[in-house]
C-alpha positions as CSV (number, residue, x, y, z in Angstrom):
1,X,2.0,34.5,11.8
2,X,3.7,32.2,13.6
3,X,3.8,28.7,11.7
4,X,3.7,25.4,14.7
5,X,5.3,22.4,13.6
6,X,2.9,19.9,11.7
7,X,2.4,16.7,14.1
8,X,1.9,14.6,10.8
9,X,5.2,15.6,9.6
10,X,7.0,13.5,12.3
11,X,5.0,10.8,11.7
12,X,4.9,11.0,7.8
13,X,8.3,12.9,6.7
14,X,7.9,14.2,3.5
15,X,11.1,12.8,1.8
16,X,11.6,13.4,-1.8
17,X,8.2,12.9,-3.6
18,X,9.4,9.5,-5.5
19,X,7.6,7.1,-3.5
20,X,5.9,3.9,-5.4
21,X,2.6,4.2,-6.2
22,X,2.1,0.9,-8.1
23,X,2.9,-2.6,-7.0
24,X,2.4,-6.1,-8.4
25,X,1.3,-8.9,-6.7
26,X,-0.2,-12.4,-7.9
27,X,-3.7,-13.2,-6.6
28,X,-3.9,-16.1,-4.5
29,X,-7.1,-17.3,-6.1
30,X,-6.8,-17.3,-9.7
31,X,-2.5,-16.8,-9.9
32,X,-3.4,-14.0,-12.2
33,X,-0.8,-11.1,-11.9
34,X,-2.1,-7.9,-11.1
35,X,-0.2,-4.3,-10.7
36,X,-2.5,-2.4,-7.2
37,X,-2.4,1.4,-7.2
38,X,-0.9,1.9,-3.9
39,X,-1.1,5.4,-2.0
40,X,2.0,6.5,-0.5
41,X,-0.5,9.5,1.6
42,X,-2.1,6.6,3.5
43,X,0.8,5.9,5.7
44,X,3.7,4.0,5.9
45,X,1.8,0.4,6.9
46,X,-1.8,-0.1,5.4
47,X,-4.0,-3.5,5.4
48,X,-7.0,-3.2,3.4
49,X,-9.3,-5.8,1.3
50,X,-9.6,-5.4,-2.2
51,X,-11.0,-7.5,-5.1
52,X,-8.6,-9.1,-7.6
53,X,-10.2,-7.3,-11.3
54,X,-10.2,-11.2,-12.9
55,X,-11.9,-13.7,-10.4
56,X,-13.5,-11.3,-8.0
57,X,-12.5,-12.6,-4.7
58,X,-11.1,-10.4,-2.3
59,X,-7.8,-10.3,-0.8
60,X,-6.3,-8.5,1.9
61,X,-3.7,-6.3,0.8
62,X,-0.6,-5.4,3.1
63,X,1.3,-2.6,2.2
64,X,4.5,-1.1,3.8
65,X,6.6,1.8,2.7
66,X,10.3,1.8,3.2
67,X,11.9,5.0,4.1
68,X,12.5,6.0,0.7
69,X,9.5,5.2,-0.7
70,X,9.8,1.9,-2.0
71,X,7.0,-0.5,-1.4
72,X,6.8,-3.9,-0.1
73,X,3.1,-5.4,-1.0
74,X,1.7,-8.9,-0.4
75,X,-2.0,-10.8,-1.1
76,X,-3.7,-13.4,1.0
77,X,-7.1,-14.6,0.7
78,X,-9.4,-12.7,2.9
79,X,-9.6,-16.2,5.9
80,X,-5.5,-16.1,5.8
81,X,-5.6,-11.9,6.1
């Protein structure tokens, strides 16, 4: 069997497995601070919305990985997102 070269793998280098998967951010709402779950599978730049767990109004979450798996996240209310 001959094994091809993954496509993903050029886009989504495996590194050493230590990437972040938790991040803490301060919701723009309430000012409560909040650690995300963050998922290091989901690529290197992700934008999603999410709810903050104490006033309930959702943010939009920005997430980038470095190259060694560190990760830069920021809030902002959904109208600045």
């Amino acid at each position: 069997m001959i094994r091809r070269p993954d496509p993903l793998d050029e886009d989504f280098p495996l590194g050493d497995g230590v990437a972040d998967t938790h991040a803490t951010g301060v919701c723009p709402y309430c000012a409560a601070r909040i650690e995300v779950a963050v998922d290091p599978g989901g690529g290197p730049a992700q934008r999603y919305v999410e709810n903050c767990p104490v006033c309930c109004r959702p943010w939009t979450v920005r997430i980038v990985f470095d190259d060694v798996g560190r990760v830069d996240m920021s809030l902002a209310t959904e109208d600045e997102g």
